[in-house]
C-alpha positions in Angstrom: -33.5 -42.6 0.2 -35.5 -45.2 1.8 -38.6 -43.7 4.0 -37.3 -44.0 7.7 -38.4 -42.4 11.3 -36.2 -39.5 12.2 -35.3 -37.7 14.8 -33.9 -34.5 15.3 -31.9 -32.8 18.0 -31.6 -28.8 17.9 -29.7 -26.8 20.7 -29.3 -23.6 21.1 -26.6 -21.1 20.3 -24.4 -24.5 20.4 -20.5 -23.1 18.9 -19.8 -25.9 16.4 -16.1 -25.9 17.3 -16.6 -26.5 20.9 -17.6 -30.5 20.2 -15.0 -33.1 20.9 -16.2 -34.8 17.1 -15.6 -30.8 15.9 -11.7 -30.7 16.9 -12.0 -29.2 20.4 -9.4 -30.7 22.9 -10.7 -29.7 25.7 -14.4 -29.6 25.8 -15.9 -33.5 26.2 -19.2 -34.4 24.5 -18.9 -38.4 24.0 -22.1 -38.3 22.8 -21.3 -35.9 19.9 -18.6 -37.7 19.2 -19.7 -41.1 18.7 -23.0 -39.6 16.8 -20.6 -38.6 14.4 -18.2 -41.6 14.0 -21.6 -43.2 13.6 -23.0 -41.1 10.4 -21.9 -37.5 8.5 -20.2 -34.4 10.1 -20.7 -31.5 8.0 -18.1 -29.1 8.8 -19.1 -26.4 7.1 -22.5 -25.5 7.9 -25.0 -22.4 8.8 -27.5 -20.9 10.0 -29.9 -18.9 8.0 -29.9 -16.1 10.3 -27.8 -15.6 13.6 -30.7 -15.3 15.7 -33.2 -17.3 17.6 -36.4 -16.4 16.2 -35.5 -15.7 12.7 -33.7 -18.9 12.4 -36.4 -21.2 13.7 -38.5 -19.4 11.0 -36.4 -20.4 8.6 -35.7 -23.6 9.6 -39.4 -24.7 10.1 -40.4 -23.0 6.1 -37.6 -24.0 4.6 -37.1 -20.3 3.0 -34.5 -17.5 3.5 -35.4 -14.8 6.1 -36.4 -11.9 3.7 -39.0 -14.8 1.9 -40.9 -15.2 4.8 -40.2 -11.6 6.7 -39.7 -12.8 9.8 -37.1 -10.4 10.6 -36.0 -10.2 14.3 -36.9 -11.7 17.3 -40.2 -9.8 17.4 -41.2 -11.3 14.2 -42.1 -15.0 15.6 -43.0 -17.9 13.0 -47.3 -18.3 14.2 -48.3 -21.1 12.0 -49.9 -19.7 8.9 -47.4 -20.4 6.6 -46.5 -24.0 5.1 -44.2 -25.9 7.3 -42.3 -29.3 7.4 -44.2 -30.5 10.3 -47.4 -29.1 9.2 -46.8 -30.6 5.4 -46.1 -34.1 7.3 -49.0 -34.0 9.5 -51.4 -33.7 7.2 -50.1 -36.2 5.2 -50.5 -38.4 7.8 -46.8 -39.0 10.0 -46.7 -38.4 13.6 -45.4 -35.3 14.2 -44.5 -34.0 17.4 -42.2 -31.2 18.9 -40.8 -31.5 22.5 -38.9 -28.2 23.7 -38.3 -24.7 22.8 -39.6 -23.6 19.5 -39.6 -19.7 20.0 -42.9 -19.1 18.2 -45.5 -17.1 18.7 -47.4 -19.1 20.9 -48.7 -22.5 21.9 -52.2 -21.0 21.1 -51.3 -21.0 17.3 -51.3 -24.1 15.1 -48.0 -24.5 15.0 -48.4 -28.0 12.3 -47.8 -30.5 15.1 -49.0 -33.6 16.2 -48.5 -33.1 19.3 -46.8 -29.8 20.7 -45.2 -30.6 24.5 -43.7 -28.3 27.1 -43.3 -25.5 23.8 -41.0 -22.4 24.5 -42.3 -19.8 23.0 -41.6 -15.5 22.2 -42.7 -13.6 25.6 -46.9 -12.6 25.7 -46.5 -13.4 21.6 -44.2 -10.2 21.4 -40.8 -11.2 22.1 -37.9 -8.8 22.0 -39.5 -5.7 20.8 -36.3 -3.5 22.3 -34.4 -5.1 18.4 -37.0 -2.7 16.4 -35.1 0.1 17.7 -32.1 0.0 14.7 -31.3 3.7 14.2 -28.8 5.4 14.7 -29.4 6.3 18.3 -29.6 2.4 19.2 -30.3 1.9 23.3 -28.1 0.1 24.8 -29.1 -3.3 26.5 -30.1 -3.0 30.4 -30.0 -6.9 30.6 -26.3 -7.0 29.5 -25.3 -7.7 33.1 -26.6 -11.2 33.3 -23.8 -12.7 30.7 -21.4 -12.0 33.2 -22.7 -12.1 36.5 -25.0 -15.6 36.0 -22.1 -17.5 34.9 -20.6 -19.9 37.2 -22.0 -23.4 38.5 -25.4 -24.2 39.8 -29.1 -24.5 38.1 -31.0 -22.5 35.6 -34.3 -22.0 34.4 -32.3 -23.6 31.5 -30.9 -26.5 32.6 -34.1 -27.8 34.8 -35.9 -27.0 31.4 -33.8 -29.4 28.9 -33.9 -32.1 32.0 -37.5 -32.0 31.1 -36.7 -31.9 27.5 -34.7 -35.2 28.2 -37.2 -37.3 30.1 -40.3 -36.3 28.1 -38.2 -37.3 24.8 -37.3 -40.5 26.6 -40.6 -41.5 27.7 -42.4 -40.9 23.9 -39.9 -43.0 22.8 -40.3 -46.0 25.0 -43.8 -45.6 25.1 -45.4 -43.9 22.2 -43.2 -44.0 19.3 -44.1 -47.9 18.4 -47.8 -46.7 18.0 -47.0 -45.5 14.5 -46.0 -47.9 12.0 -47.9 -47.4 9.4 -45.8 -44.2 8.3 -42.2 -42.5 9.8 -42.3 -40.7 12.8 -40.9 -37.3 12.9 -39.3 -36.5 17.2 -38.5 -32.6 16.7 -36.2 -32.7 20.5 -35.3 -29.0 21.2 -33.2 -27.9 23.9 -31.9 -24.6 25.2 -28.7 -25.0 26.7 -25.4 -23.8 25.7 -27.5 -20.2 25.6 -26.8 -18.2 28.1 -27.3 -17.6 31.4 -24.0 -19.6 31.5 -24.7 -21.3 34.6 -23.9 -24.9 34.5 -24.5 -27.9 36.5 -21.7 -27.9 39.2 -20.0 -31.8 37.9 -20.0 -30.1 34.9 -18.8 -26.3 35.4 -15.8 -27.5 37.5 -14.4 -30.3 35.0 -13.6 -26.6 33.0 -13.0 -24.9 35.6 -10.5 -26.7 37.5 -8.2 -26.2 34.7 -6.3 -23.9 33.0 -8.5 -21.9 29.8 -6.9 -20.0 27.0 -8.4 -17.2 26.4 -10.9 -16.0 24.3 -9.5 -15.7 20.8 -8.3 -11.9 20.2 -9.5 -10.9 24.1 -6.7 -9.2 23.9 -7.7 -6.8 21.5 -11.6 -6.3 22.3 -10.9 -2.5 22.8 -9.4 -1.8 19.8 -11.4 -0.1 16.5 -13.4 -2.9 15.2 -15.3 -2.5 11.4 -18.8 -0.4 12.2 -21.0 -3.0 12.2 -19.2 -4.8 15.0 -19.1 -1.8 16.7 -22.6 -1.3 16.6 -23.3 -4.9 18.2 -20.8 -4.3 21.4 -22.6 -0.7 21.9 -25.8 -1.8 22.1 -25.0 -5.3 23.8 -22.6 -4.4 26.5 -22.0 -7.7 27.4 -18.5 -7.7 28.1 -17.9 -4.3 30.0 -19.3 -6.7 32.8 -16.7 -9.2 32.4 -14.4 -7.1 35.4 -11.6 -9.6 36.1 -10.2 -12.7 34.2 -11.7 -14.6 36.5 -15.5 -14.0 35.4 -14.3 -14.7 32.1 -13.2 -18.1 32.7 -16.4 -18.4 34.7 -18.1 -17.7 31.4 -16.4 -19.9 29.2 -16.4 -22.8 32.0 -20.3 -22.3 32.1 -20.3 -22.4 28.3 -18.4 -25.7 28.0 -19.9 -27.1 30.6 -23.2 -26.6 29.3 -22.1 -28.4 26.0 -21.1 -31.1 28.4 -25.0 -31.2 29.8 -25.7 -30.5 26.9 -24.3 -33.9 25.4 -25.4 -35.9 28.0 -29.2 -34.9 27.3 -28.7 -35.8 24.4 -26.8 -39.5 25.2 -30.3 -40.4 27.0 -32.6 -39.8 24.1 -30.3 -41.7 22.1 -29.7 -44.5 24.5 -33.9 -44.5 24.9 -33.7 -44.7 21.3 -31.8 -47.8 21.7 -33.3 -49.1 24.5 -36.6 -48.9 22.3 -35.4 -50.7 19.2 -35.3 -48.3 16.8 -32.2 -47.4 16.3 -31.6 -49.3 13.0 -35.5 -47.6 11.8 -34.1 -44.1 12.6 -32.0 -41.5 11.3 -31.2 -39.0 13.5 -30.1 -35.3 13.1 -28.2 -32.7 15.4 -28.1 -29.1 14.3 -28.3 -26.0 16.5 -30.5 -22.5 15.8 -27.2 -21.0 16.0 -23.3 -20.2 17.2 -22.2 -17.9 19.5 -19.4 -15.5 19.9 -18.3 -16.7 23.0 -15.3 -13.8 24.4 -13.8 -13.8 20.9 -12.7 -10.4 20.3 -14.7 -9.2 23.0 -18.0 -10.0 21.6 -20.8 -12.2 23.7 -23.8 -14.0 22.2 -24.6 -14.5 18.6 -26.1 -11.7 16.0 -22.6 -11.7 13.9 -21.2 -13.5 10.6 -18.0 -14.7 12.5 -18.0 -18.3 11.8 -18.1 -18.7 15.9 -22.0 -17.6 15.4 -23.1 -17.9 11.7 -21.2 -21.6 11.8 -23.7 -24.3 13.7 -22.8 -28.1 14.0 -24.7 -30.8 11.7 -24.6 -34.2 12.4 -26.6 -36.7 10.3 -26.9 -40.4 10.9 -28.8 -43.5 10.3 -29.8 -45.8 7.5 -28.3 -45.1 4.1 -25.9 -42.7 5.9 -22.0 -43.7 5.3 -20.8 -43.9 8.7 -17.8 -41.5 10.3 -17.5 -39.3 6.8 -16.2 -35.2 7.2 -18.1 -33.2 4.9 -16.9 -30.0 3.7 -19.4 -29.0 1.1 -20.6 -25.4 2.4 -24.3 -26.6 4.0 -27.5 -24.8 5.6 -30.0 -25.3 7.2 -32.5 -25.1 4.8 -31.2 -28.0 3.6 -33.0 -29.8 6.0 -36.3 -29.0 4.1 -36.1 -31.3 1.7 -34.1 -34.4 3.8 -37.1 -34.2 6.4 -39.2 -34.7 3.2 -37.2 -37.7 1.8 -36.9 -39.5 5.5 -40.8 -39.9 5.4 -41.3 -41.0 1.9 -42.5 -37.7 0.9 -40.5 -35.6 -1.9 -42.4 -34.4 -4.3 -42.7 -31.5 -6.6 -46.0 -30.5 -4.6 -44.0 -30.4 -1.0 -40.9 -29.5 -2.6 -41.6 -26.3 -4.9 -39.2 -24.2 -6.4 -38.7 -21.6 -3.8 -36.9 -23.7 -1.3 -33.7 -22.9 -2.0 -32.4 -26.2 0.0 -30.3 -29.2 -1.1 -31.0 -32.3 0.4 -27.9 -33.0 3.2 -28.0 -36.6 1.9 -27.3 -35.4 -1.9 -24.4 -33.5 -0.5 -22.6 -35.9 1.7 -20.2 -37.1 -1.5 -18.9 -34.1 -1.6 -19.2 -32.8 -5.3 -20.6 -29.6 -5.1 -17.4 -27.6 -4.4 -19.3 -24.4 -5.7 -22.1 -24.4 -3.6 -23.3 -21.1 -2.3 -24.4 -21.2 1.0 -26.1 -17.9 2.3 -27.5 -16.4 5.6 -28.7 -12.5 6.1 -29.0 -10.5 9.8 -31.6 -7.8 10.1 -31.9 -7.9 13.8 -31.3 -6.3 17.0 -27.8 -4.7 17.9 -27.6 -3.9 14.2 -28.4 -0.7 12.1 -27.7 -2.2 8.8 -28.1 -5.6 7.6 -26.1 -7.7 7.3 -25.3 -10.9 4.4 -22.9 -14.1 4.4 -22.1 -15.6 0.9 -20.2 -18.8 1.2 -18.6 -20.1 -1.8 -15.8 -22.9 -1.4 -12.9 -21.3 1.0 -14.3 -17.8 0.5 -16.7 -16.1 2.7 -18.2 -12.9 2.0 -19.6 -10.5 4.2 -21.7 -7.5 2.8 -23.5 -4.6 4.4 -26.1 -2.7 3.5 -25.0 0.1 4.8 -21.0 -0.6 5.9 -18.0 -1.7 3.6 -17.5 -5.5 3.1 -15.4 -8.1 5.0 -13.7 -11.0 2.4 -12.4 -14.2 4.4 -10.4 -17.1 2.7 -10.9 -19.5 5.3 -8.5 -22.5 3.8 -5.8 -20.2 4.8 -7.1 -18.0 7.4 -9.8 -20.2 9.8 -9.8 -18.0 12.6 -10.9 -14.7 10.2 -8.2 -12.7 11.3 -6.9 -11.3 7.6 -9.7 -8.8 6.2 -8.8 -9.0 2.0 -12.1 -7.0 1.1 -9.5 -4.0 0.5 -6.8 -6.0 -0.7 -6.3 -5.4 -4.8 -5.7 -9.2 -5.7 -8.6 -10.3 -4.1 -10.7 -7.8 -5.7 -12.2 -10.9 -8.5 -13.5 -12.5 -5.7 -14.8 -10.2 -3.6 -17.0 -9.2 -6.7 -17.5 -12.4 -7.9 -19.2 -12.8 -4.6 -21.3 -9.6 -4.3 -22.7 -11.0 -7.6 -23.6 -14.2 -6.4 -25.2 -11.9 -3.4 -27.3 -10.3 -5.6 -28.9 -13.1 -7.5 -30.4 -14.6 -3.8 -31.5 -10.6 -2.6 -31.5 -7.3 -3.2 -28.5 -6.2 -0.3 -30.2 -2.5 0.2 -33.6 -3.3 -0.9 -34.1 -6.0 1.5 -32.5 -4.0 4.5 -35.1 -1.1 3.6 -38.0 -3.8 3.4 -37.2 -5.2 6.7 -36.9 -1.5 8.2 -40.4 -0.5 7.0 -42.0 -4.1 8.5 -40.1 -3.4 11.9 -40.9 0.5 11.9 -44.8 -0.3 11.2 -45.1 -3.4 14.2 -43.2 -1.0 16.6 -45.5 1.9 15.7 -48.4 -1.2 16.5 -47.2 -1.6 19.7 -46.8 2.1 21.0 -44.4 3.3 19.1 -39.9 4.1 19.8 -40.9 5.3 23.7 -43.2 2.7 24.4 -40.8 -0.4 23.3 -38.2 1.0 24.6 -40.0 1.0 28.0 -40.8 -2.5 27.5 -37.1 -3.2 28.3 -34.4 -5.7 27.5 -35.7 -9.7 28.0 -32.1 -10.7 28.7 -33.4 -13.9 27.7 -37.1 -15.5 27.0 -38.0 -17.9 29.8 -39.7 -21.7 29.6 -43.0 -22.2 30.6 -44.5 -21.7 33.6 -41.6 -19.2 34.2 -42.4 -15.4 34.7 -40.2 -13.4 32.4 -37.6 -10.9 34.3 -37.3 -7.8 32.6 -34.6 -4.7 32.9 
């Protein structure tokens, strides 16, 4: 692959089929849409972990959660370990991040270039309430806000990515042509769609005005659910706080029309971009950290292997990129590790060893690897076992350390609503899978590991009593912002 500059666009808790480019018919993101007519749309693609902090971590190493042991979201990435921007910096590329990053802190070499406007973890804690993940789990004072925050207006959130936007726009036109004499690497990280779900008014009502389906199995979001789900909607109340149909469409027309700011955000980097001439010198990436459940049966927020949160959206475009191709070839994130490496002219056995586990997105684009296992792992809050996704053509696995397994053939059920882990004739492939589970980790061993790291930090910070009077975030806060606990 030719050396290139590169850009890349991550959101946040972004629902990969709520994208015009993704099949949604009513949500609108031109933007999206023409990104992806313009390069590769990889439709099956995941996160390494369904959770903020855990996923960055992943993302910016290149290695599986229970490599680097960055749990939870009270296990923030701080620097020490080998990075793709820190690799790239000191090999001499521009590196620079604009946007949330949910590390420890802006006080850490985080293995930029230059580090602008960073979110980060609140006071270099973050959520210390997850530690808690036995079986008396508290249950999450900040719940309320999914609910009662949604509707139109401004948000911490949205005047945030605005920032986001202009600084982006501004390095572009002025800085970016400083750096010739390697690629430039423009890490562009925005918040919105995560909640609070309170959206820009042109864009809350162009949802709201109209009539919504319902969340998928609403319906049934009372009904006996399998343990670990159970678990989740205990300890995150979200939706008991969702009192009339109304606040629900409220919730879902903040959350679409937060794509739909979203997408225009991302329309002015890319039209700076263009307005700087780099556009043919540039590939450009969209991913997200992560999904979100977003009503479906009942459940709020992300922390689940439903495809709705494990599932993110990866777009990938620019030179030596075949233009408006659907690829179906299971993907992670991880395997943006090595691509990062091969935009700036530098893969190489010494900044590619052998325990990334990721696949170049540009080797997978044709197609060929129909057996790819794609894998991502949940030891966080809301949960009191962990939990594993093994993706291997149309079947997806989901194994517990602790809970019975979930088997999904997704060719023929999408939407995840046929369970076959019990079902006889699918017993092959359900242990065909649990194999390929145990080759990546240990299921029980690596859900006793992360226990032990979380029981000795909470223990460091005052022990069960003391965390749990640290309270519930809601969510962390930009800069400059004073965090609201409950």
């Amino acid at each position: 692959m030719t050396p290139a500059n590169l850009i890349i666009i991550m959101s946040d808790q972004h629902n990969r089929q709520l994208a015009g480019c993704y099949g949604h018919d009513i949500v609108q993101t031109p933007h999206l849409d023409r990104l992806a007519a313009q390069g590769a749309r990889f439709d099956a693609a995941y996160t390494p972990c369904p959770v903020c902090v855990p996923a960055r971590a992943a993302f910016a190493t290149g290695k599986y959660v229970h490599q680097i042991q960055h749990w939870d979201n009270a296990m923030p990435f701080d620097g020490s370990e080998p990075s793709w921007h820190s690799v790239l910096r000191e090999r001499g590329h521009q590196v620079v991040s604009i946007g949330k990053l949910h590390f420890r802190s802006d006080g850490d070499d985080n293995g930029f270039s230059d580090e602008q406007i960073g979110m980060h973890v609140i006071e270099g804690k973050g959520d210390l309430l997850g530690l808690v993940r036995d079986e008396d789990m508290p249950k999450r004072a900040g719940a309320y806000k999914m609910a009662r925050m949604a509707g139109p207006g401004e948000s911490i959130y949205t005047t945030y990515d605005r920032e986001i936007s202009a600084r982006a726009q501004v390095w572009l036109r002025q800085e970016a042509h400083k750096y010739r004499d390697k690629p430039w690497v423009l890490f562009v990280s925005f918040v919105c769609p995560h909640f609070p779900l309170t959206a820009p008014p042109e864009h809350f009502y162009r949802y709201y005005d109209q009539d919504l389906p319902p969340p998928k199995l609403y319906e049934l979001r009372h009904d006996d659910v399998h343990p670990y789900l159970d678990d989740y909607r205990r300890s995150f109340a979200y939706d008991e706080f969702f009192e009339t149909p109304d606040m629900v469409k409220r919730a879902q027309a903040g959350y679409m029309g937060l794509c739909s700011f979203l997408d225009e955000n991302i329309g002015n980097v890319l039209t700076a971009l263009d307005k700087a001439g780099l556009t043919d010198t540039t590939r450009v990436v969209y991913t997200s950290d992560h999904g979100d459940n977003l009503g479906n049966r009942g459940l709020w927020g992300k922390s689940t292997m439903f495809e709705e949160s494990v599932g993110v959206p990866l777009i990938v475009k620019g030179p030596g990129i075949p233009e408006d191709r659907a690829v179906s070839t299971p993907t992670n994130l991880l395997d943006l590790y090595p691509f990062i490496m091969g935009c700036a002219g530098e893969a190489s056995p010494e900044t590619l060893p052998d325990d990334l586990p990721g696949t170049d997105v540009a080797k997978l684009i044709d197609g060929t690897d129909t057996d790819r296992v794609v894998f991502s792992e949940y030891h966080g809050m809301g949960s009191k076992t962990a939990a594993y996704m093994v993706r291997k053509g149309q079947y997806k696995l989901v194994a517990y350390a602790a809970y019975p397994p979930q088997l999904f053939d997704l060719a023929e059920d999408p939407d995840e609503l046929n369970d076959l882990a019990a079902d006889a004739n699918a017993r092959p492939i359900l242990n065909e899978l649990m194999g390929e589970l145990t080759k990546i980790c240990d299921p029980q061993a690596t859900d006793a590991e992360a226990k032990a790291d979380q029981k000795k930090l909470m223990e460091r910070r005052g022990g069960r009593d003391a965390v749990i009077e640290w309270g519930d975030l809601g969510f962390s806060v930009p800069p400059g912002v004073k965090p609201q606990f409950d």
